[in-house]
N, C-alpha and C positions, 0 to 999 in steps of 0.2 A: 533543573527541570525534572519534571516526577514521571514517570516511566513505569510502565507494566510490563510481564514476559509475556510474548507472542508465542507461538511456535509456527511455521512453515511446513502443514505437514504434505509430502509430492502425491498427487493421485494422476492419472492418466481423464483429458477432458474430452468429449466430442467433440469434433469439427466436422463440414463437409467433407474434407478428405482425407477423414479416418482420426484417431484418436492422437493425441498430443500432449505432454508432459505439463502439468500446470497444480499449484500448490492451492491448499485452503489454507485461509489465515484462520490460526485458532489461538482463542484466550483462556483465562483460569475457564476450569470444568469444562475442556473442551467442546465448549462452544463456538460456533463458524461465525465468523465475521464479515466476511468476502472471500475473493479468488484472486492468482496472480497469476497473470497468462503471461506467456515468453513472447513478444512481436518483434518482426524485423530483425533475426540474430541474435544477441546479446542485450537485447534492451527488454525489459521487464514494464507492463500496467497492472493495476489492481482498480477491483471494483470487488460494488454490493449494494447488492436491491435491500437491504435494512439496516444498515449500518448509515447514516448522516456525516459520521465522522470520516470516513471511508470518502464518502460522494463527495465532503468539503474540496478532496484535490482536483476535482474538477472530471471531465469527461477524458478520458485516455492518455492517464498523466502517465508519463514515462521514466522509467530508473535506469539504469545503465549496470544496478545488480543486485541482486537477494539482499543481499549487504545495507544496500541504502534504502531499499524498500523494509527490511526487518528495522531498522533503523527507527525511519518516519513512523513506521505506524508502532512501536512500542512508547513514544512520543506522543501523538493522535489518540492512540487508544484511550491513554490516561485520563485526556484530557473527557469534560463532562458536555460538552455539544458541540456540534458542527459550526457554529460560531467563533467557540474557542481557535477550534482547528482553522480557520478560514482568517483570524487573527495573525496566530503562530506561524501560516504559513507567508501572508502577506511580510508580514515580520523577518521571517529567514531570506526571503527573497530579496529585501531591501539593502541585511546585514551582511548578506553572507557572499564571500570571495568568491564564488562559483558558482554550482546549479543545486549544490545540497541535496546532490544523489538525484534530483530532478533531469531530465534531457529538457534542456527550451530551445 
């Protein structure tokens, strides 16, 4: 499967009460793709208001670590529309022994 490098870079996000540790997803010519907020402890979402390939995983899809979140989206990224992605993902869900770095 074809794959791009992402990088994860941490920046500090607003919240109501007060700032919180949270990454931009960035690709070649660092460009921002979305965000990965920390929820609930140890579990990781990502989102993005322009990225389609990003929104294919749905509304507040959850990873269990940086790890399987850099993972999916160096995967997703590659891929050429939010259909692909919506494919590939229905696809690993079906194939795959577990959650695929997904929390369901």
């Amino acid at each position: 499967m074809k794959t791009i490098k992402i990088g994860l870079r941490e920046v500090e996000l607003a919240t109501l009460s007060g700032p919180t540790r949270g990454w931009l997803i960035t690709g070649e010519g660092g460009v921002i793709h979305g965000l990965v907020h920390p929820i609930d402890g140890d579990l990781f979402t990502i989102s993005s208001t322009t990225d389609a390939r990003i929104q294919a995983f749905g509304w507040c899809p959850m990873f269990d670590s940086l790890a399987h979140v850099q993972a999916d989206l160096e995967i997703a990224l590659a891929m050429r529309s939010q259909d692909e992605v919506e494919a590939w993902l229905e696809e690993s869900e079906r194939f795959d022994d577990g959650h695929h770095g997904h929390v369901h």
